[in-house]
N, C-alpha and C positions, 0 to 999 in steps of 0.2 A: 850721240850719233844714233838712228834709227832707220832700219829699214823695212820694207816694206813684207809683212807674214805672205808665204808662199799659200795658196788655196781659196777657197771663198769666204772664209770669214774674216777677208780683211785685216788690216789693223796694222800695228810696228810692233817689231821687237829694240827693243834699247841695247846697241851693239856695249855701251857703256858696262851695262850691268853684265852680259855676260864675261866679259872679259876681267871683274873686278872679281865674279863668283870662282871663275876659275881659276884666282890669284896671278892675272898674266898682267893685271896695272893697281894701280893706288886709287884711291876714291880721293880727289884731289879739287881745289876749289881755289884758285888766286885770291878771291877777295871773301871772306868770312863771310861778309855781308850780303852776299847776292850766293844763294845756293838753291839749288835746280832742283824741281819740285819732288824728282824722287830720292833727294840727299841718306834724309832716313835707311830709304830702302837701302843707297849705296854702303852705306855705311855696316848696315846689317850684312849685307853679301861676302864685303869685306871683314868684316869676323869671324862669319861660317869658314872663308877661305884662309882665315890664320891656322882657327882651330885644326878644318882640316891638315894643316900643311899643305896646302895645295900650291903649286906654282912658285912664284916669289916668296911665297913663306913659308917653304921645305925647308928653311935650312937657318930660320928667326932663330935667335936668342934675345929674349925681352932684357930691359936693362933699364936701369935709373937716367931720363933726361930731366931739362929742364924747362920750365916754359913761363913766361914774363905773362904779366897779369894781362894784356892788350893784343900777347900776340898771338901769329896763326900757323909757328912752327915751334917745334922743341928742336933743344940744343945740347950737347954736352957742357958738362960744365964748363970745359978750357975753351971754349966757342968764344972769339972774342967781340960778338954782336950782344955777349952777355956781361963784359967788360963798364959797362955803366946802369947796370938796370938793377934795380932792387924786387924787393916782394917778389922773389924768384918762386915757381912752386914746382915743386920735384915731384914725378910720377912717372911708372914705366912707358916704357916704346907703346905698348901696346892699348894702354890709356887713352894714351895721344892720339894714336891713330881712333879707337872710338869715338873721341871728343872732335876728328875730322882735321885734326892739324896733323900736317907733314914737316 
């Protein structure tokens, strides 16, 4: 979402980004495969705003999930979507979210 900078010099601010800097959403993407040109940046914002604790992630505790070699969310273990899946690989919440799966 982008709207339009207040003054003469034009241009958009990406309502996306600020709202992910300030921990008030998730950097988030349905399909792996198609991600929005400023992903990186999103992702990056979204770190600053862990580290800080800012917003939704005042109050994180990272923790061991799990994530299937294919897929584009982590799971806890008892997660029964992980119930047939092998080559499972274990890494924190906070991995995962770097790596841009939810």
């Amino acid at each position: 979402v982008y709207v339009a900078k207040d003054g003469d010099g034009g241009g958009y601010l990406c309502v996306n980004e600020g709202l992910i800097e300030q921990g008030l959403a998730y950097a988030y993407i349905p399909n792996k495969d198609e991600k929005p040109h400023n992903w990186d940046k999103l992702i990056e914002l979204q770190t600053q705003a862990r580290s800080a604790k800012r917003g939704l992630w005042k109050s994180f505790h990272d923790k061991n999930v799990f994530v299937t070699t294919n897929g584009s969310a982590y799971h806890e273990r008892s997660c029964t979507h992980l119930s047939r899946s092998k080559n499972l690989k274990e890494m924190k919440i906070s991995q995962a979210a770097d790596q841009g799966l939810h």
